[in-house]
C-alpha positions as CSV (number, residue, x, y, z in Angstrom):
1,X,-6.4,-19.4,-31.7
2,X,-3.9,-18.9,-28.5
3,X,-4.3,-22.3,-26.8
4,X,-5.3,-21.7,-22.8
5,X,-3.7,-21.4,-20.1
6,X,-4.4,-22.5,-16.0
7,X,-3.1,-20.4,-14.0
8,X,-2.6,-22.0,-10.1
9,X,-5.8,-20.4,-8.4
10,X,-3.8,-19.7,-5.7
11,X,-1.8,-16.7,-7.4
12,X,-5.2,-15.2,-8.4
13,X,-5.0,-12.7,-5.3
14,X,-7.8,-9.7,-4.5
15,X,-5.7,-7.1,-5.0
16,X,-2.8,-8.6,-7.5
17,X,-1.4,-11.9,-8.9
18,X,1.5,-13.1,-6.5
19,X,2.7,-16.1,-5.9
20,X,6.3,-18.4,-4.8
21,X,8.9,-18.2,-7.9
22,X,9.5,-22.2,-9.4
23,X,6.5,-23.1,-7.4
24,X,3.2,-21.6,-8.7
25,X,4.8,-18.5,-10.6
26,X,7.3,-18.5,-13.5
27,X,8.0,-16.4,-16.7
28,X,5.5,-18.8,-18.4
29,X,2.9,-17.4,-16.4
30,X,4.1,-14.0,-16.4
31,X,3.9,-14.5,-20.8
32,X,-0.1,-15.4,-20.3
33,X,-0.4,-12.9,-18.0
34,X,0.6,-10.2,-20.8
35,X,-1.4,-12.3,-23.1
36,X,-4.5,-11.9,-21.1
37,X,-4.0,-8.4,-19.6
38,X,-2.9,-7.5,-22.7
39,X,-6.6,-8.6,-24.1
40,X,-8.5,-6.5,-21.9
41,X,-6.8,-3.5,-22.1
42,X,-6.9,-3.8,-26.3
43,X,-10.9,-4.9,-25.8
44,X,-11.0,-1.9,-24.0
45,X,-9.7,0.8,-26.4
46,X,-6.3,0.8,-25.0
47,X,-3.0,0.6,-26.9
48,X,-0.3,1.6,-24.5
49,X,0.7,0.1,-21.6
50,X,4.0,1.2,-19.2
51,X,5.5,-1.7,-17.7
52,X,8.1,-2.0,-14.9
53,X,9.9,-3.8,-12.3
54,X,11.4,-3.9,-9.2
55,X,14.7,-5.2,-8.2
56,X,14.1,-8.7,-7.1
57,X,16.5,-11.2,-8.7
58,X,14.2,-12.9,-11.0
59,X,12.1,-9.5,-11.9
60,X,13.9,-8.9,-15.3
61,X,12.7,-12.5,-16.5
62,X,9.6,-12.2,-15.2
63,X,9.6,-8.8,-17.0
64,X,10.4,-10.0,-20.3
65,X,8.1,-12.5,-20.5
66,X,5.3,-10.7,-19.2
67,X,6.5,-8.0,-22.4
68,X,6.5,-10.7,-24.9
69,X,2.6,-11.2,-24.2
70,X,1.3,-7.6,-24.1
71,X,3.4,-7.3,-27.4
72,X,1.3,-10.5,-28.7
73,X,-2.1,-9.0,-28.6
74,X,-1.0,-6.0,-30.2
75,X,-0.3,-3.4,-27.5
76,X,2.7,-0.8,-27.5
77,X,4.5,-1.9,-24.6
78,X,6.5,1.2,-23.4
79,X,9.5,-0.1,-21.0
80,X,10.3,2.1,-17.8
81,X,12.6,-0.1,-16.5
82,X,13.8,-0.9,-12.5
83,X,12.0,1.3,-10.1
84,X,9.4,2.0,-7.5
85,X,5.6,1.0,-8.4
86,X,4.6,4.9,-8.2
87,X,6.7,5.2,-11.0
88,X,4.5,3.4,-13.1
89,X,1.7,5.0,-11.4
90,X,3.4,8.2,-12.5
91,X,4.3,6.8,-16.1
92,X,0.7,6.1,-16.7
93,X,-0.9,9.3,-15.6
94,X,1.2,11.2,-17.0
95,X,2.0,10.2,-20.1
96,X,-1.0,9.0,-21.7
97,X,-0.8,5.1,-21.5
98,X,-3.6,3.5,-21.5
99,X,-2.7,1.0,-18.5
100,X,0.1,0.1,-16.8
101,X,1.6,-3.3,-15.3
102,X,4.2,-4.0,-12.2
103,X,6.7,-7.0,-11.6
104,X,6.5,-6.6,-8.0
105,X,6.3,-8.9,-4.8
106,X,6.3,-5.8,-3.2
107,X,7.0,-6.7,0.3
108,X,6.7,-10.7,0.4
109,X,9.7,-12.6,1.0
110,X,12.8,-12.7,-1.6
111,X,11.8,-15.9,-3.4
112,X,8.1,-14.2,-4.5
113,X,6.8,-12.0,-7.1
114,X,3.1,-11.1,-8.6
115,X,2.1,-8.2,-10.6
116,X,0.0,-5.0,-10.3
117,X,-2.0,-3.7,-12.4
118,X,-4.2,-0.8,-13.6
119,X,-6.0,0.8,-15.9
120,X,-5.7,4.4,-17.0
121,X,-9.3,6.4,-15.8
122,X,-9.9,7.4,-19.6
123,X,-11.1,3.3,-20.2
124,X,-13.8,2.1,-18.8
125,X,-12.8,0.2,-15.7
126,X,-10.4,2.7,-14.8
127,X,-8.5,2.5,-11.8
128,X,-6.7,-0.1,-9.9
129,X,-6.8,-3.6,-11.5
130,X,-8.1,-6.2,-8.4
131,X,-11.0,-8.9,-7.5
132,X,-13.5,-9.9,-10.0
133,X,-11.3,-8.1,-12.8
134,X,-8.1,-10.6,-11.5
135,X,-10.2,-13.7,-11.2
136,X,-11.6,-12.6,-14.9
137,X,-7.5,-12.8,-16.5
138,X,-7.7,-16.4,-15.2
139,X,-11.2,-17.3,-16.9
140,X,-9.9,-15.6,-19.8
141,X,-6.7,-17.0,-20.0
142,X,-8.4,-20.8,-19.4
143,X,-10.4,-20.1,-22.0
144,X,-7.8,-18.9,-24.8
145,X,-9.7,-16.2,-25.1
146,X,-6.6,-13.8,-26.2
147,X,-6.2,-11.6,-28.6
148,X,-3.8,-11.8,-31.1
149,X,-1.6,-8.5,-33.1
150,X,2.0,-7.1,-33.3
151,X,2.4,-4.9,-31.1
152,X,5.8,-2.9,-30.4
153,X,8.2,-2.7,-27.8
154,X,10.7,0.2,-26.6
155,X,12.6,1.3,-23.6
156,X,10.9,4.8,-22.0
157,X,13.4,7.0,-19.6
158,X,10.7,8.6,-16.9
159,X,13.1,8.7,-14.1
160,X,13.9,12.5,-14.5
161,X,10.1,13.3,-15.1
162,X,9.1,11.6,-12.1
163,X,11.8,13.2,-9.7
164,X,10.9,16.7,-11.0
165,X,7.3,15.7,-9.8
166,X,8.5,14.9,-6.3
167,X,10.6,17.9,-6.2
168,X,7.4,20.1,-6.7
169,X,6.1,18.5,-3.6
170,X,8.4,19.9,-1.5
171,X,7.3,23.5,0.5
172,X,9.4,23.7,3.3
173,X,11.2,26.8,4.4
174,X,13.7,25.6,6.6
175,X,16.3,22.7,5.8
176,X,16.3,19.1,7.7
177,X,18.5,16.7,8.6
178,X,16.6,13.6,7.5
179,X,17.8,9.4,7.2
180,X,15.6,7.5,4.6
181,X,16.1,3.7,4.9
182,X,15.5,2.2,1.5
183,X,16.2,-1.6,2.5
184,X,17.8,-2.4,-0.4
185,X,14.6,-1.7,-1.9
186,X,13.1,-0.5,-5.4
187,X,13.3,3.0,-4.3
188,X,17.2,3.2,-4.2
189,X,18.6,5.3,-7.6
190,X,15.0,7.4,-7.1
191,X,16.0,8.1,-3.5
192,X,19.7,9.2,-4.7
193,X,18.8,11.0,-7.4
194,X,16.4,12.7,-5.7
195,X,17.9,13.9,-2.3
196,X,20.6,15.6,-4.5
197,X,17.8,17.9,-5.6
198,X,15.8,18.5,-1.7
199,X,17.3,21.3,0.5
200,X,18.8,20.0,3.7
201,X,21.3,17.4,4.8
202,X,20.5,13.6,4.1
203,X,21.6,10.0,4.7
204,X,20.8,6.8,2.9
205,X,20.7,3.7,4.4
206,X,20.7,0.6,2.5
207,X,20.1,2.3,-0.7
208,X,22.0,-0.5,-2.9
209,X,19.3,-2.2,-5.1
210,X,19.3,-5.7,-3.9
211,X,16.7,-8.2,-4.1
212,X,17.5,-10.6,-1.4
213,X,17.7,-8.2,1.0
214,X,20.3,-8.6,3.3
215,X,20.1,-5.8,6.0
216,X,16.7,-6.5,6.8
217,X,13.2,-7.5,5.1
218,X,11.4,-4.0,3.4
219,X,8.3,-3.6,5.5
220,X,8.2,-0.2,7.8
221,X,4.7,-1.7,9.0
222,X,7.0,-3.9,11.2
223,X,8.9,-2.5,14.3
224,X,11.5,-4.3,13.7
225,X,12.2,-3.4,10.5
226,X,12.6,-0.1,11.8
227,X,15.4,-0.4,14.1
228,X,18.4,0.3,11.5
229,X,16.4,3.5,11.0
230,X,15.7,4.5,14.7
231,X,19.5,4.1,15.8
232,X,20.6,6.3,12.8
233,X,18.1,8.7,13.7
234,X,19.5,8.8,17.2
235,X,23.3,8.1,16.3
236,X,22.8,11.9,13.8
237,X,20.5,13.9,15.8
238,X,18.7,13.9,13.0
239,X,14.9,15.7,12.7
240,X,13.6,12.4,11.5
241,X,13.7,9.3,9.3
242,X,11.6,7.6,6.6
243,X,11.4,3.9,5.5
244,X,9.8,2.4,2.5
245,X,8.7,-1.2,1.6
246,X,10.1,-3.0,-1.1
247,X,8.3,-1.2,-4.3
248,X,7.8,2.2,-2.7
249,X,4.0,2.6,-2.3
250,X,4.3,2.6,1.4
251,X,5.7,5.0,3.5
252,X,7.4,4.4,7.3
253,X,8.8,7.0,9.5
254,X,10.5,8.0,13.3
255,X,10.6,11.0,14.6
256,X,13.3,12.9,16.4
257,X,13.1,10.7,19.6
258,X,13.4,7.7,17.3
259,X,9.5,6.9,18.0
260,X,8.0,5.2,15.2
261,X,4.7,6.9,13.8
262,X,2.0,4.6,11.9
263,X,0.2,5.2,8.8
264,X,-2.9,6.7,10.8
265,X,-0.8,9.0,12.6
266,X,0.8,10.2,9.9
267,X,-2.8,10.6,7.9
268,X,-3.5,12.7,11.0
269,X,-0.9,15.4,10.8
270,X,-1.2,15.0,7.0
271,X,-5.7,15.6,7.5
272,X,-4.3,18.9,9.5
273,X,-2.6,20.5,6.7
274,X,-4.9,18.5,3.7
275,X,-8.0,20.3,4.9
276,X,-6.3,23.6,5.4
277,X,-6.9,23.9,2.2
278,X,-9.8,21.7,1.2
279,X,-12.0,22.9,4.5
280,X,-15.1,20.1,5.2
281,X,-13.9,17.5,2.6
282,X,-13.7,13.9,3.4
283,X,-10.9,11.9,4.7
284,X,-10.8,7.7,4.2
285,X,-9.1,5.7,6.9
286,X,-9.3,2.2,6.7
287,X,-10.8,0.2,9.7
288,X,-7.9,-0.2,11.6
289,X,-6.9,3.3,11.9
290,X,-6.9,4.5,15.4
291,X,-9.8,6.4,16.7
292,X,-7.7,9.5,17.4
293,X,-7.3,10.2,14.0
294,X,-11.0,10.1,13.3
295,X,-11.8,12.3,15.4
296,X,-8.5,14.9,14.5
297,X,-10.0,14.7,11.0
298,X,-13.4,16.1,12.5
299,X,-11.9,18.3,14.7
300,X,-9.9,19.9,11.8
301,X,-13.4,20.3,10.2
302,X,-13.2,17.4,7.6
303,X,-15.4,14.5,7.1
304,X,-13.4,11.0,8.6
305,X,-14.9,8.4,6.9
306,X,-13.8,4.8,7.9
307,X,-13.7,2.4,4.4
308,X,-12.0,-1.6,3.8
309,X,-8.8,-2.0,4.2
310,X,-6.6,-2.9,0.8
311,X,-5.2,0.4,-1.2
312,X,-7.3,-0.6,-4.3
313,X,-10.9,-0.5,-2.4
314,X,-9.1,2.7,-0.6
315,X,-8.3,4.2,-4.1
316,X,-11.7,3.6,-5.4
317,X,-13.3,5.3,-2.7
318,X,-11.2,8.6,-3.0
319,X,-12.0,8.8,-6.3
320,X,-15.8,8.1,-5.8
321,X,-15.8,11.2,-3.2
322,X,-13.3,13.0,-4.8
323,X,-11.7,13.2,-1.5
324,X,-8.5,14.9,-1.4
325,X,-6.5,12.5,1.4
326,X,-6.7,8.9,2.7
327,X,-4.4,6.1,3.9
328,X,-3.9,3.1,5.8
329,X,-2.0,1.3,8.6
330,X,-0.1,-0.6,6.4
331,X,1.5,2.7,5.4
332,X,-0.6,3.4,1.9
333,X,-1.2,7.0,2.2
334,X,-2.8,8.8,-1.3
335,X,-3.2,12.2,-2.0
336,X,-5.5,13.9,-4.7
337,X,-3.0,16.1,-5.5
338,X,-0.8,13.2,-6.9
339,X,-3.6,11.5,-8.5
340,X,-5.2,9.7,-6.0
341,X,-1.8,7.5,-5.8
342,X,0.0,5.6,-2.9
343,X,3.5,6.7,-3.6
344,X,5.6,6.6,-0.4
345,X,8.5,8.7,-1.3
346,X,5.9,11.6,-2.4
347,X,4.3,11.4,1.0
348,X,8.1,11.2,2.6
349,X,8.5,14.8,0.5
350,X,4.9,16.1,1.8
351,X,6.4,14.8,5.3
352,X,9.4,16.7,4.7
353,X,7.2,19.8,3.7
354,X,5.1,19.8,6.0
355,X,7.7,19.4,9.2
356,X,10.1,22.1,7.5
357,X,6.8,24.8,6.9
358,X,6.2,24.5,10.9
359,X,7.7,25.6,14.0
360,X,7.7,22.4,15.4
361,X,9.6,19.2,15.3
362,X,7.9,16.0,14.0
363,X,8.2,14.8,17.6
364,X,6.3,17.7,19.2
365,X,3.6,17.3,16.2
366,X,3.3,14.2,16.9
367,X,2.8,14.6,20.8
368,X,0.2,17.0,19.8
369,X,-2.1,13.6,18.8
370,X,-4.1,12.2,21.9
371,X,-2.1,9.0,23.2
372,X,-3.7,5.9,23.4
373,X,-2.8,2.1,24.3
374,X,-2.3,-0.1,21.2
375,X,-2.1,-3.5,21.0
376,X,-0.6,-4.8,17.9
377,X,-2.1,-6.3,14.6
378,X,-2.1,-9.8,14.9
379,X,-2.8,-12.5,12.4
380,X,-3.9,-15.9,12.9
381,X,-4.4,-19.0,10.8
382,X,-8.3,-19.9,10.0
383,X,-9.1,-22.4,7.3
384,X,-10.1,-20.5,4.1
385,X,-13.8,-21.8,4.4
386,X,-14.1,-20.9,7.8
387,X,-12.7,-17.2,8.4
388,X,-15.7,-15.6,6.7
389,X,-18.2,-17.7,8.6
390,X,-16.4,-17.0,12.2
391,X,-16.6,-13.2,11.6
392,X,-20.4,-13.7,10.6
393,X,-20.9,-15.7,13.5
394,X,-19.5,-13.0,15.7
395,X,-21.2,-9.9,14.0
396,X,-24.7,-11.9,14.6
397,X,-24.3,-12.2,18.2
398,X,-23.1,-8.7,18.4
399,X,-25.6,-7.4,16.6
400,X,-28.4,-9.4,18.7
401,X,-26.6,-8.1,21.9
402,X,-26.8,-4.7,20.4
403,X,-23.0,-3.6,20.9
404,X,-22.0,-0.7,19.0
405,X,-20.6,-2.7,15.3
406,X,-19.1,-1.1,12.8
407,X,-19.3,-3.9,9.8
408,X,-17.4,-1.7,7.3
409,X,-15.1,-4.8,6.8
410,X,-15.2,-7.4,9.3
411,X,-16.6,-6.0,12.7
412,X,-15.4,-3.1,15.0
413,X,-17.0,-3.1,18.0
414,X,-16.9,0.2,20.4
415,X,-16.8,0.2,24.0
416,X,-16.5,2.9,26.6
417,X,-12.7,1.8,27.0
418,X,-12.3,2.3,23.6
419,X,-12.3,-0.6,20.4
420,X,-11.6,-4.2,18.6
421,X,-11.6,-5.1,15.7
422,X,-11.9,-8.4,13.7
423,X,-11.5,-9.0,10.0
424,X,-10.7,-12.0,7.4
425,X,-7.6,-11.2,5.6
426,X,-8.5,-11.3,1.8
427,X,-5.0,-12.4,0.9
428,X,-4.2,-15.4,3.8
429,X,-6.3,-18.0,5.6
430,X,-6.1,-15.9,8.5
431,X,-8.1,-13.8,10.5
432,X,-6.7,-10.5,11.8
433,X,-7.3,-8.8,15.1
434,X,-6.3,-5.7,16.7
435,X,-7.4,-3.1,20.2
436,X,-7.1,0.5,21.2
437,X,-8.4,1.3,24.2
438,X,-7.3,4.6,26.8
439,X,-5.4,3.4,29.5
440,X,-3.8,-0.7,30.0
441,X,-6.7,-1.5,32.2
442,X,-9.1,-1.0,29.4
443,X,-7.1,-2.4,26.8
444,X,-7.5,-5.5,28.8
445,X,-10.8,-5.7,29.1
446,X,-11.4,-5.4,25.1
447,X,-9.0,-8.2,24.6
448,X,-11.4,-10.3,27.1
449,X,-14.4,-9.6,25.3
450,X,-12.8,-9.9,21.7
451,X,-11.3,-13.8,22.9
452,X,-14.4,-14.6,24.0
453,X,-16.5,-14.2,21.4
454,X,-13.5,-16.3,19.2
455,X,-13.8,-18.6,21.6
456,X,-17.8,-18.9,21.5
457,X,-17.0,-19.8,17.5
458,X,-14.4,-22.0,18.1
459,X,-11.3,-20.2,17.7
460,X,-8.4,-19.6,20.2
461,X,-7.2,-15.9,20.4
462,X,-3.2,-15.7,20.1
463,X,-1.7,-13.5,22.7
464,X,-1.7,-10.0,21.6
């Protein structure tokens, strides 16, 4: 019998297994993680499983280990190679594997990794791999509870496959000029490959595969991250720009007048031409999504339903509802239509699509959206024990003061000037905060009433 194996708790995350390289994650973990991933997908019927990896320094290690396990327990272990996470996505759905498994720290910093995982719908437990299934690799894998065969390993080429799929995304009927930042990003060859086969004229910044990622850190959810992007934008006249994080899944984008758009704006003009052609179908936001865009979604006759944020409690949803569209602010944005997957350069295609089938520019779409006055996501530190028990605190005295709560995930509490929202991160000690309201004034005024009711449990509200 396999003799166990502890992982550090801490790596044992809700939606993946990520944690600081040489500190709490190294190929030895990345060998039991095959072992016991590799267990459950055998124990449940599974024999093939697409693994890949992204371009961080220490991913082809971490790759080979994490190989060397699945191939222990008897599994096929079909190699894809360096590339975006929707490449496996796209690897396992259409190919037949049974699962599939990403060495990704997706947008963390350069010295962390973790892994994805997922299971392919035909097994049970299909879908994304996250929470009690995560925490059940660790019991397993404590226990030395693998499974043990000879399994087989060989390289798979899906790169061509997978940009033929992206090409069929495309609808437009009038060329662009677009910029896509890759940030030295996963996404790089894909992105080259790939532009060579859209209509138009197009620019890549940053599109060298580099792990350490010297131009500047692969999050579009970040303003900053952004700027590269808007000054190119400006600098070409261009019609607009996209940005991805550092495995791909998420999508960031500017418009003409170098104006960022978040994910729920985007979901917006996407719900618009989405329900089109599925009239009255339902489309998941998570909780912080703007308002506007719940009520665009209604407006366009669909069904806005507000759900938890993380993409796989997102991804479960659409498929429970079989709804054909939802996102997040992070940038997540899934379609039906590419198997209920977050894939950020299909949803920069359907972007370019959609922009080049109208007779407007992404900035006049975009203006087309009510405004309102934002304040930004912010996080704040909150001992683990304590974040859960402060939003409970505040969702009782809510409750008992009958304001309007949403307690989808954490609470969202509506006023006439609009909403806040407070929620405990599932993947820091840290509770995270964020307002809309319709004019500054307003905005203000939420702010007051969301620091107060921190402050009434003890906690000190950062300034916004």
């Amino acid at each position: 019998m396999p003799a166990p194996y502890r992982f550090d708790p801490v790596i044992l995350r809700e939606y993946d297994v990520r944690g600081t390289v040489g500190k709490n994650l190294n190929p030895t973990d990345a060998a039991a993680l095959g072992r016991a991933f590799g267990t459950m997908v055998i124990r449940a019927g599974g024999k093939r499983v697409a693994v890949g990896y992204d371009g961080r320094t220490h991913s082809p290690d971490f790759e080979a280990a994490l190989v060397e396990g699945l191939v222990s327990t008897g599994l096929n272990a079909e190699r894809i190679g360096l590339g975006p996470t929707p490449m496996l996505y796209f690897t396992v759905f259409h190919t037949g594997c049974d699962a599939g498994i990403m060495v990704t720290g997706s947008h963390n910093p350069p010295d962390q990794n973790g892994f994805k995982m997922l299971m392919a719908k035909h097994l049970p437990g299909g879908g994304p791999v996250y929470g009690e299934a995560v925490k059940a690799l660790g019991v397993l894998a404590a226990k030395g509870d693998f499974v043990t065969g000879q399994g087989t390993s060989k390289k798979s080429d899906v790169q061509d496959a997978y940009i033929d799929q992206l090409v069929k995304a495309y609808q437009g009927k009038k060329a662009l000029k677009v910029v896509w930042d890759i940030g030295n990003g996963a996404a790089g060859e894909i992105v080259r490959k790939l532009v060579k086969k859209l209509p138009g004229e197009h620019t890549l910044l940053f599109a060298e595969i580099d792990g350490r990622f010297p131009n500047h850190h692969p999050d579009p959810s970040v303003n900053k991250n952004m700027r590269d992007l808007q000054e190119a934008v400006k600098k070409q006249e261009a019609d607009f720009g996209v940005a991805f994080d550092g495995d791909a899944d998420r999508l960031g984008a500017v418009d003409g007048d170098s104006r960022i758009l978040f994910g729920d704006q985007l979901l917006a003009l996407f719900a618009g031409e989405v329900l089109k052609k599925h009239p009255g179908s339902t489309v998941i936001a998570d909780v912080k999504a703007s308002q506007v865009l719940f009520d665009h979604v209604a407006a366009c006759g669909g069904k806005p339903l507000m759900w938890k944020t993380g993409n796989p409690l997102i991804k479960v949803k659409m498929a429970e509802l079989n709804a054909p569209l939802a996102g997040e602010m992070s940038g997540h944005l899934f379609f039906r239509d590419n198997y209920g997957s977050d894939d950020g350069i299909y949803a920069a295609v359907r972007l370019m699509s959609l922009v080049a089938s109208s007779d407007r520019s992404l900035s006049s779409l975009r203006d087309s959206l009510p405004r309102m006055v934002t304040a930004p996501e912010i996080r704040f530190e909150v001992d683990e024990a304590r974040k859960f028990v402060v939003v409970d605190e505040i969702k009782a005295r809510l409750q008992k003061d009958k304001a309007n709560v949403n307690d989808t995930d954490g609470v969202r509490v509506t006023t006439a000037d609009g909403w806040w929202l407070l929620r405990a991160s599932n993947t820091q000690a840290a509770l995270v905060a964020r307002a809309e309201a319709r004019d500054e004034e307003g905005l203000t005024r939420l702010q007051a009433l969301l620091a107060a009711q921190l402050q009434a449990s003890g906690v000190q509200l950062p300034v916004f």
